[in-house]
C-alpha positions in Angstrom: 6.9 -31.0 62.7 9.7 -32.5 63.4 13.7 -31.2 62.4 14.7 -32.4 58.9 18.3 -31.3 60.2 19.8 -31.5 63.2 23.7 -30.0 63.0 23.8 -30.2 67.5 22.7 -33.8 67.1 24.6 -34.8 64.0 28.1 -33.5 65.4 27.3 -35.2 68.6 27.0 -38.4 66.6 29.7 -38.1 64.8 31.9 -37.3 68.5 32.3 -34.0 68.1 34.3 -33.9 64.7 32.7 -31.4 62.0 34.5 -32.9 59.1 32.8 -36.6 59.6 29.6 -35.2 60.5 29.6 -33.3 57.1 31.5 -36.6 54.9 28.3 -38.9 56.4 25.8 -36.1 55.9 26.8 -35.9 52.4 27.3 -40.1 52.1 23.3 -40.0 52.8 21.8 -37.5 50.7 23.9 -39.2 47.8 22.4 -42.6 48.6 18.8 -41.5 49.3 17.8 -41.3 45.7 19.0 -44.8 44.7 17.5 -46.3 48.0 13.9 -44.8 47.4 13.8 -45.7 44.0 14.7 -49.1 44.9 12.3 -49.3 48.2 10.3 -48.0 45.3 10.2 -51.1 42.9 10.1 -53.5 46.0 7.1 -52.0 47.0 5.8 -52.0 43.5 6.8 -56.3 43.1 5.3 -57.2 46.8 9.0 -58.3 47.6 8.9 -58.2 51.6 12.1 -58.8 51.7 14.1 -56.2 49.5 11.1 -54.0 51.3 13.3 -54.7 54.3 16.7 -54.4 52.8 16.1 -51.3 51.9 14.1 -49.8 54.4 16.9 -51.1 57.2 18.9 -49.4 54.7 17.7 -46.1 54.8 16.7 -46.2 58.7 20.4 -47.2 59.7 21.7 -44.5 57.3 20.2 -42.1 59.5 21.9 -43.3 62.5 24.9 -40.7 62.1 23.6 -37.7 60.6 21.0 -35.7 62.6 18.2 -35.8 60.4 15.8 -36.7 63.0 12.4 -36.2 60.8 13.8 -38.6 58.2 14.9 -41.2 60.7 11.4 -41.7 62.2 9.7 -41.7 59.1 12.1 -44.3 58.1 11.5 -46.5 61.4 8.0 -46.3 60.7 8.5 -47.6 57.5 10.1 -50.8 59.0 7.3 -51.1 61.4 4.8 -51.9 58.7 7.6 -53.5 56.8 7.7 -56.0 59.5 4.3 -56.4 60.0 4.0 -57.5 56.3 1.2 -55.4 55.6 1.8 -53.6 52.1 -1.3 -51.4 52.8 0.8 -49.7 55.4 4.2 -50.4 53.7 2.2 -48.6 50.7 0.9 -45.3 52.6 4.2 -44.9 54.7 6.0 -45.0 51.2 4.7 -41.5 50.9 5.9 -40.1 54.2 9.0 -41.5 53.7 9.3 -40.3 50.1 8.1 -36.8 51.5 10.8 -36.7 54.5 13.6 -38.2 51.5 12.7 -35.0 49.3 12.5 -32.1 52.6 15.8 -33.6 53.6 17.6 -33.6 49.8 16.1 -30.1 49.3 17.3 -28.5 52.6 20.1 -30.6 53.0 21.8 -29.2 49.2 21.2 -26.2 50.4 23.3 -26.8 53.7 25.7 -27.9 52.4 26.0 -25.3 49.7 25.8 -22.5 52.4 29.0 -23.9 54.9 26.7 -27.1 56.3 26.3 -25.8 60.0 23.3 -23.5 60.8 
């Protein structure tokens, strides 16, 4: 299974400085909630495209923050998105909502025990 955190990866992304890697860390796990609940209700509507809004949204969220298992999940996600199949769209939901909740859990406590492992 892959890393839900990554703390080498996500300081490297953030060049080295602790301080962003932790501020964009913390931007993402307080945006996750809002953008799976609203992936959520796209999926629920058949809207393809706020199923792509917010799956670009979560995917390039991830793109500073070392959370590796949430990342692919999420580019999975816009696979299927752009494929237009909601039978896909629908079943990745759950992997995605999966990899959302490991990363909010562990990531709370990270950040409540000094962020870096």
């Amino acid at each position: 299974m892959t890393d839900v955190i990554d703390y080498q990866l996500a300081l490297e992304q953030a060049a080295g400085n602790e301080e962003l890697a932790k501020e964009l860390f913390e931007m993402l796990l307080k945006e996750l909630p809002e953008l799976k609940q609203k992936l959520h209700i796209a999926i629920k509507e058949n809207d393809l495209q706020g199923c792509w809004d917010h799956a670009h949204k979560i995917y390039g969220s991830t793109a500073y923050c070392g959370v590796p298992a949430l990342r692919t999940a999420a580019q999975i996600m816009e696979a299927a998105v752009k494929e237009e199949d909601m039978t896909k769209i629908e079943e990745n939901f759950t992997g995605l909502t999966t990899e959302i909740e490991r990363l909010l859990d562990q990531g709370r406590q990270a950040l409540a025990s000094s962020w870096v492992a």
